[in-house]
C-alpha positions as a Python dict, from the first residue, in 0.01 Angstrom:
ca = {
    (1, 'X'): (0, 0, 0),
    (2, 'X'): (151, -181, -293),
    (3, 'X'): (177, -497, -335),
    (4, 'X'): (406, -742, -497),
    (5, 'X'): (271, -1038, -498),
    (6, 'X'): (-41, -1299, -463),
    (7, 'X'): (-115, -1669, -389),
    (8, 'X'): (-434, -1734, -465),
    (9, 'X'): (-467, -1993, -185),
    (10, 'X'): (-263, -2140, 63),
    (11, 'X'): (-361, -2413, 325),
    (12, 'X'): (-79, -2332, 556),
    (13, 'X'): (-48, -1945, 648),
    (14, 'X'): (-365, -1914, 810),
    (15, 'X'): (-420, -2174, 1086),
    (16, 'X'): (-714, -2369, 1067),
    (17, 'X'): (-821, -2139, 744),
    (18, 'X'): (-765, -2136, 335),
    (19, 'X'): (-650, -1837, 256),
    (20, 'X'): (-509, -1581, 3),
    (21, 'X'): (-131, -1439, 76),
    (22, 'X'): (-30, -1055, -30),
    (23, 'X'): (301, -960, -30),
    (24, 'X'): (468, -663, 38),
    (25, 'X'): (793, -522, -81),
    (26, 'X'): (1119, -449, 132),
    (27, 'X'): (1254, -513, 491),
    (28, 'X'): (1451, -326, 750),
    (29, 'X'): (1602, -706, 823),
    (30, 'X'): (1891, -840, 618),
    (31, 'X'): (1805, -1234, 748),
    (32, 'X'): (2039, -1470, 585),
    (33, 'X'): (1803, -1725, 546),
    (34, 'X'): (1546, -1569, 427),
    (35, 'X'): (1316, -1688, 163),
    (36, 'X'): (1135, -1343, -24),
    (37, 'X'): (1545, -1193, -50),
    (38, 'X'): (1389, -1073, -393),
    (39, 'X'): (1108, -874, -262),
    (40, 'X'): (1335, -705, 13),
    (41, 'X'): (1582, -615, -229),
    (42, 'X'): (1473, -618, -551),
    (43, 'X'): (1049, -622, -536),
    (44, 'X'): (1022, -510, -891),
    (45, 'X'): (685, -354, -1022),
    (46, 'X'): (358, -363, -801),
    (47, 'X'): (68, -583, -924),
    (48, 'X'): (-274, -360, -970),
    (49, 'X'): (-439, -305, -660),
    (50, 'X'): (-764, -307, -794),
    (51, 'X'): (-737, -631, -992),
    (52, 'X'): (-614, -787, -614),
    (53, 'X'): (-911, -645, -474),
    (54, 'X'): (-1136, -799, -757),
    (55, 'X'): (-980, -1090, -719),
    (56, 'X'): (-1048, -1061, -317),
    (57, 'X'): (-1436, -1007, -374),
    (58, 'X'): (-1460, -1293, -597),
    (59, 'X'): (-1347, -1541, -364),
    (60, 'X'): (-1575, -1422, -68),
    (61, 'X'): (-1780, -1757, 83),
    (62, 'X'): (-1447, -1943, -67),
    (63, 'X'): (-1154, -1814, 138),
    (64, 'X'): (-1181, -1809, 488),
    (65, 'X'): (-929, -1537, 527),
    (66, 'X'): (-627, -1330, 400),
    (67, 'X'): (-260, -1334, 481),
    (68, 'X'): (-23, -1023, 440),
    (69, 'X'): (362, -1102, 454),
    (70, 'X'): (632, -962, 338),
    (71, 'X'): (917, -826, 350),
    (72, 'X'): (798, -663, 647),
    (73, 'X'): (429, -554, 642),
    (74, 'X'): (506, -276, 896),
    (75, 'X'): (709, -129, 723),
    (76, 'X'): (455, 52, 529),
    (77, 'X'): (267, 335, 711),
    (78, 'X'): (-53, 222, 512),
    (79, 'X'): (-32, -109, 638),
    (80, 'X'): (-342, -9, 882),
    (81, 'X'): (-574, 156, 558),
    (82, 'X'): (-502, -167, 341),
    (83, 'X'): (-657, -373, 678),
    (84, 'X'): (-890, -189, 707),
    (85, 'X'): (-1011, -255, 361),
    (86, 'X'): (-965, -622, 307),
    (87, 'X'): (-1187, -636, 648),
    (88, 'X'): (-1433, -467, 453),
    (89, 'X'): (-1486, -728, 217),
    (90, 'X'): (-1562, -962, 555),
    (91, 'X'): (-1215, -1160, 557),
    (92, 'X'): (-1012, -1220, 900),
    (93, 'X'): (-693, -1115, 807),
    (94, 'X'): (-359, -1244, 955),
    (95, 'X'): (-18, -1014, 957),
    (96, 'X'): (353, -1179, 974),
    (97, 'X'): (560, -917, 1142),
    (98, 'X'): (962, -923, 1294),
    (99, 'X'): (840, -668, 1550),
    (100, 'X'): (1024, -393, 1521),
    (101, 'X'): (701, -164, 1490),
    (102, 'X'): (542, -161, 1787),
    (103, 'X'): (299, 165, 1695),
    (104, 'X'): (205, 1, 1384),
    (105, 'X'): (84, -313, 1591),
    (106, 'X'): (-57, -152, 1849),
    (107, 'X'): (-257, 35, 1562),
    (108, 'X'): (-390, -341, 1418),
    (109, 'X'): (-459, -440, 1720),
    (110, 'X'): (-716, -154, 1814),
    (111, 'X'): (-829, -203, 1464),
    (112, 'X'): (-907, -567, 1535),
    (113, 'X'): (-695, -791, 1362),
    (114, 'X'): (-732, -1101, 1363),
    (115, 'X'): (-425, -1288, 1411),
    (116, 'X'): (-85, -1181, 1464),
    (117, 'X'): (249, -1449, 1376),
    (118, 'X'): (560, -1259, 1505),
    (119, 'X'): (920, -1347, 1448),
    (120, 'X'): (1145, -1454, 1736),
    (121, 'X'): (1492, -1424, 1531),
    (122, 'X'): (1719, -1554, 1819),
    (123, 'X'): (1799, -1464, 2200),
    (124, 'X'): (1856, -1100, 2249),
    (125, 'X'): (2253, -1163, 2245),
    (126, 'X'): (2242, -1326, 1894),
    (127, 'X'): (1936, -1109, 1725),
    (128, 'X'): (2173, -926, 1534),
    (129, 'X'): (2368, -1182, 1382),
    (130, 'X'): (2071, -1387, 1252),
    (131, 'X'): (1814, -1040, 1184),
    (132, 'X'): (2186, -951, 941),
    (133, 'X'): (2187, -606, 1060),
    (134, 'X'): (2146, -428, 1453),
    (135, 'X'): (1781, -442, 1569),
    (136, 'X'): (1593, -234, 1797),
    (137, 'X'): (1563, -523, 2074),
    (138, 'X'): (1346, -240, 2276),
    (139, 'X'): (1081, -267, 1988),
    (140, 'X'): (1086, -634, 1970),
    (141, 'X'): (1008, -633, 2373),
    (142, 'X'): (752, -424, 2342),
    (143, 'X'): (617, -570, 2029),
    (144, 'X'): (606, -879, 2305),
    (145, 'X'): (475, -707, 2558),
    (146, 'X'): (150, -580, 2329),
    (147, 'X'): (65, -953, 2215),
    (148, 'X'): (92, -1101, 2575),
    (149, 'X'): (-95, -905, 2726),
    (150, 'X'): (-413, -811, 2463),
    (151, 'X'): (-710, -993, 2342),
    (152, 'X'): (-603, -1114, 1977),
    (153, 'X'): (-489, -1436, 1879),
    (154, 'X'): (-129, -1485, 1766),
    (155, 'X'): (194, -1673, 1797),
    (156, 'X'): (577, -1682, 1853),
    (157, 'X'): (775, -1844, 1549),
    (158, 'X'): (1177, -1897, 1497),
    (159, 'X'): (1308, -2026, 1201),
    (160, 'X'): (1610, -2266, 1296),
    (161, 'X'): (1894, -2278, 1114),
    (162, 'X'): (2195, -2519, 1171),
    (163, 'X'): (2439, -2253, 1173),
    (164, 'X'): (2257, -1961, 1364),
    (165, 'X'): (2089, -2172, 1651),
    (166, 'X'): (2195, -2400, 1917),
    (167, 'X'): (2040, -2528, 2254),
    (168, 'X'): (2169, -2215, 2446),
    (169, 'X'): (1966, -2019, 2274),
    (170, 'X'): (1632, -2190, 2330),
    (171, 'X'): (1664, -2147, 2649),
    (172, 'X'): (1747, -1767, 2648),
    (173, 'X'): (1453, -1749, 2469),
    (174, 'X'): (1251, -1946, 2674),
    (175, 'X'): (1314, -1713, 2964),
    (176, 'X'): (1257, -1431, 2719),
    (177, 'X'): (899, -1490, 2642),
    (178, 'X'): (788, -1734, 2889),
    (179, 'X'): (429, -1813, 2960),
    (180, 'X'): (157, -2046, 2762),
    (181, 'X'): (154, -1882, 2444),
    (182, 'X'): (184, -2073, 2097),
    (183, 'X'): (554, -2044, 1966),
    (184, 'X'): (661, -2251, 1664),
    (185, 'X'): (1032, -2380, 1552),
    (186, 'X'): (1030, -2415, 1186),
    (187, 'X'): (1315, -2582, 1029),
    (188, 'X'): (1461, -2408, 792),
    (189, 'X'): (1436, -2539, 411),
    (190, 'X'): (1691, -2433, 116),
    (191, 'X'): (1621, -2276, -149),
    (192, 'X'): (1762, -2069, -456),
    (193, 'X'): (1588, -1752, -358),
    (194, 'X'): (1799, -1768, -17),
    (195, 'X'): (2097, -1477, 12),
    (196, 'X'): (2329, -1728, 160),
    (197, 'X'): (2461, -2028, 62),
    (198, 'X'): (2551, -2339, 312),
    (199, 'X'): (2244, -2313, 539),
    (200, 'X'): (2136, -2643, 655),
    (201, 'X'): (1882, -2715, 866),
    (202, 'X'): (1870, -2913, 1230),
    (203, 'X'): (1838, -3278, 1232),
    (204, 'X'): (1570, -3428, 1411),
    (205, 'X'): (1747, -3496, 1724),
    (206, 'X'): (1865, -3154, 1731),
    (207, 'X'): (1551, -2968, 1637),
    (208, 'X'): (1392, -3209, 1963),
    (209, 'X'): (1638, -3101, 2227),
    (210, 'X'): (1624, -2744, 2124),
    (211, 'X'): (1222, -2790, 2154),
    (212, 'X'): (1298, -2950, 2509),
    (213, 'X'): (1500, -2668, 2597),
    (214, 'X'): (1226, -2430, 2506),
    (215, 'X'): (924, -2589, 2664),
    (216, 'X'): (1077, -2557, 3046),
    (217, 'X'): (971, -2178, 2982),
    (218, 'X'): (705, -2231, 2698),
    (219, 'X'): (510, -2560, 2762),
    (220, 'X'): (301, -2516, 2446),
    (221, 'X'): (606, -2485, 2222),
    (222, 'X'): (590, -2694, 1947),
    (223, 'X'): (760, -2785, 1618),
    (224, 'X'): (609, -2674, 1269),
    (225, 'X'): (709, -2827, 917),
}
């Protein structure tokens, strides 16, 4: 699988772990807000696989596990091989995913991964509009559906965004996913690497009700960042 980039260490991908981040290139989403635009569209060359393995077995005993993000990390068929592989060199490895591969997870998940973050975008009657292109909602359920009810660790995340979210839809989703599994609002931060311009984030207030309007469905919601 090739990959685009590498942070050497992050303290925030990984709960609870330091860890290394791989990136992969493209993304069948078009998400306004989104912050890696430049690897969707325009990834440019690959770094040397070998070189991020080297770097991988150096750190062994100092990282306490890798990341891979994207883009969309199912999007690649080898997403399972490259797994399987940093595993190998003894690392719990973590995969951020939009859900719109449900084979490809169910794959990772036989293959024991070890912790899953998956992208709520919206409530099913806005996903399009903040995904930026139509989305296979009947992948995203069952992408749902595999996570709720297996063995490995993961959570629920939405990135909120002024102009995409409001309390309606935290409650939609709330009855979407319901139950006591982890799900995250992040507010969403500006930057110059984000396709459009005029994004703001939720106040505090706002960012609170919306988590209010989520926990009635999702009692360990909780706000990120």
């Amino acid at each position: 699988m090739r990959i685009y980039g590498l942070q050497k260490l992050s303290l925030v991908d990984y709960p609870g772990k330091t860890a290394a981040v791989l990136f992969t290139g493209g993304c069948n989403f078009r998400c306004p807000f989104c912050h890696n635009f430049e690897l969707v569209m325009r990834p440019g060359d690959p770094l040397d696989d070998g070189e991020v393995f080297e770097y991988l077995k150096k750190r062994r005993g100092l990282l306490d596990g890798v990341v891979i993000t994207g883009g969309e990390p199912l999007l690649h068929a080898d997403i399972i091989q490259t797994v399987k592989e940093v595993k190998a060199l003894g690392y719990p490895v973590k995969i951020d995913t939009n859900g719109t591969f449900p084979g490809r997870l169910a794959e990772l998940l036989n293959e024991g991964i070890d912790y899953v973050a998956m992208d709520i975008k919206n409530c099913k009657e806005k996903y399009y509009i903040t995904a930026g292109c139509d989305v296979d909602l009947d992948a995203v359920e069952k992408s749902i559906m595999l996570l709720k009810n297996g063995g490995t660790d993961f959570e629920f995340r939405t990135t909120v965004v002024s102009q995409l979210h409001d309390e309606e839809d935290f409650l939609r989703i709330g009855q979407w996913i319901k139950g006591d599994e982890k799900y995250f609002l992040q507010r969403f931060k500006d930057s110059e690497n984000v396709p459009y311009a005029k994004l703001t984030p939720p106040d505090d207030e706002t960012l609170g009700r919306f988590l209010s309007a989520v926990q009635r469905f999702v009692p360990n919601a909780a706000i990120r960042g």
